[in-house]
Steps between C-alpha positions, in 0.01 A plus 500: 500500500617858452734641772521130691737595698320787704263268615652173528829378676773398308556174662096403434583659147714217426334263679186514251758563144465383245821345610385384788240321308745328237675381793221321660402316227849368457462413847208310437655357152837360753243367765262295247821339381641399808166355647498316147857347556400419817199293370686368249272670245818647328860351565655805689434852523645721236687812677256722279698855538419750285556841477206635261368874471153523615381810203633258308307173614185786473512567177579153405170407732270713268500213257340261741354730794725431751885541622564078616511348105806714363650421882433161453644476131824652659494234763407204254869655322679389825297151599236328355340395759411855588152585619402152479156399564399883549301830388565845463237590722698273802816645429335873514256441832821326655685789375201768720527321787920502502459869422219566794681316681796729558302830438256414760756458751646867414145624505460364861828614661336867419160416671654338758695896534159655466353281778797569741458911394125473616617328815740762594246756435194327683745431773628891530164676428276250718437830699505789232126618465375564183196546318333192376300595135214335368395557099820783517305685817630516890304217677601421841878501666730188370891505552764493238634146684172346409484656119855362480414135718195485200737530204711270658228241572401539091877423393535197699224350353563597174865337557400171604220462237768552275797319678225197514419484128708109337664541219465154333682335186382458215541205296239300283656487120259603197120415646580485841569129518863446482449177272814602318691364855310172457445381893794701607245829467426531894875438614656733230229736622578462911874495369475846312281702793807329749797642302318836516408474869125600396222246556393291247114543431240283467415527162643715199360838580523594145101620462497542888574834622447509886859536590580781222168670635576433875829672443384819304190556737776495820739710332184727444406494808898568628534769279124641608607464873761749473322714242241581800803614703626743190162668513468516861834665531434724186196649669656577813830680327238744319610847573154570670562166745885522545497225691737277380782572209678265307896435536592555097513882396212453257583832318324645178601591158345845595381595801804508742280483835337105408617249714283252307461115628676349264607138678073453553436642156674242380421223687130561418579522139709154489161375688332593169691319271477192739177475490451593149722193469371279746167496345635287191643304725184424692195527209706301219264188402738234346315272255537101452863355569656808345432898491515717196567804650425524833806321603702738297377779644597401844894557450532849450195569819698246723814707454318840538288359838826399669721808420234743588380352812854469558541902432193582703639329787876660466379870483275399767777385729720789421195739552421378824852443655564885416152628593492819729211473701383854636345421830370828622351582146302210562333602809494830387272394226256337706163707489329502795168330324739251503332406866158510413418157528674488825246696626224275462687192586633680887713744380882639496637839534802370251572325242719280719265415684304330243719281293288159652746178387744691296792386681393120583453469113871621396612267772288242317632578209870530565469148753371309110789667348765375734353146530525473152 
């Protein structure tokens, strides 16, 4: 996408490459062969090194709608036995899982920092008084700890949705029955998913979605989790609020005076693009044994989902471990309607007074945190 790296961090930026991608599936390619050799399907496994230009193996791809043939022609160059008994479509979903895989891990380490940000902030402002809003209005008094001890709550789940999603191998040759491995189909199979320390499934998955789905609704929900703390803290750093202000300069082309929220502007718009992605990953409907189409389409969203939930999260975590938090501006705020349903429900002279379970819910929050 345009300007990739203002959004996205380098490391995740490799992690979902085109590279990164060509990699995988020679990965997968080395695995297959070795679980074959180790059936005794093929008489050893071929070394199958090859250094090959992905733009390349694209435009050679347009021929036959995908990137695994010309691969596979290269490989077939160095053993024969190359890709035996398999599809493109095994060697490619094989490939996505490799490649989510790693990028998944990257993209947790940064929620993981988000989490411990909210933490440190529930923890600090458990006591700093602030007006809680309703539909953008004052409602009644909240603290900042328990804003903070809410996002942190939304991450964690969001995390271990996403931590919890299996990444399975995929191996079931043209149809989805492996017949070209004889009875060796289930072995080579178990074989293959060990090599690549990723379960083996149950059944190809080929026309069965659920864990491509699975994975783009969780990193949709990820990425959403921290987009509600980029608007949150976006609202409060408005010049008529002032009550927070973000750590990055956030200067204009123009207008000297901005201190503009950049980190949460662009966490919300990596959000975006995640779920703009993760919605062909979750409402693709894959026909018969084989898709035309809606398989393709999945490699490019996968790739977008995981770098920019990845990005949200990283300009999240730098956002919030820099965030000035402007205690007295907050109280300062507070309007002093801000009490009127304490006065039907026994009243309070202060806002202070009338903050009900605040504090036993950021210690609820921050004890699940720490278990975990």
């Amino acid at each position: 996408m345009p300007f990739e790296a203002l959004f996205v961090p380098d490391a995740l930026r490799a992690a979902v490459s085109d590279r990164a991608w060509v990699d995988a599936m020679l990965a997968a390619e080395r695995a297959l062969a070795r679980a074959e050799a180790r059936a005794r399907v093929i008489p050893d496994a071929p070394p199958l090194e090859l250094d090959v230009d992905p733009e390349e193996l694209a435009r050679e791809g347009r021929s036959v709608g995908n990137v695994v043939e010309p691969l596979v022609r290269r490989l077939r160059d160095v053993s024969e036995t190359a890709h035996y008994g398999a599809t493109s479509q095994d060697i490619l979903d094989t490939a996505a899982m490799l490649v989510a895989r790693e990028a998944r891990g990257l993209v947790l380490a940064d929620l993981d920092g988000v989490k411990r940000a909210c933490a440190r902030l529930a923890d600090e402002h458990r006591a700093t008084v602030m007006a809680g809003r309703t539909l953008l209005q004052q409602a009644t008094p909240t603290t900042f700890g328990l804003k903070a001890a809410g996002w942190l709550v939304g991450v964690a789940q969001a995390r271990r949705r996403l931590a919890g999603v299996q990444l399975e191998a995929q191996l079931g040759g043209a149809a989805g029955t492996l017949a070209a491995l004889g009875r060796n189909g289930i072995e080579v199979m178990r074989g293959f998913a060990e090599e690549l320390d990723l379960p083996a499934p149950a059944v190809p998955w080929h026309s069965i979605r659920f864990t491509v789905a699975d994975l783009g609704a969780s990193l949709d929900l990820a990425a959403g989790a921290c987009a509600k703390i980029a608007l949150d803290v976006e609202l409060l750093a408005q010049t008529e609020v002032g009550e927070v202000r973000e750590p990055a300069a956030g200067g204009s082309s123009t207008m000297p005076h901005k201190r503009n929220p950049v980190g949460s502007t662009l966490a919300r718009a990596c959000a975006v693009g995640a779920h703009a992605a993760a919605g062909v990953l979750t409402g693709g409907v894959h026909e018969h044994e084989r898709a035309a189409g809606a398989w393709h389409a999945e490699w490019k969203a996968l790739s977008d989902a995981l770098a920019l939930t990845g990005g949200a999260a990283a300009w999240m975590r730098e956002t919030l471990e820099g965030l000035e938090v402007d205690a007295e501006r907050m109280r300062a705020n507070i309007r002093p309607e801000t009490l009127s349903e304490a006065d039907r429900f026994g009243g309070a002279s202060k806002p202070e007074e009338y903050l009900g379970s605040a504090g036993a819910f950021v210690d609820r929050a921050l004890a699940e945190y720490r278990d975990r």
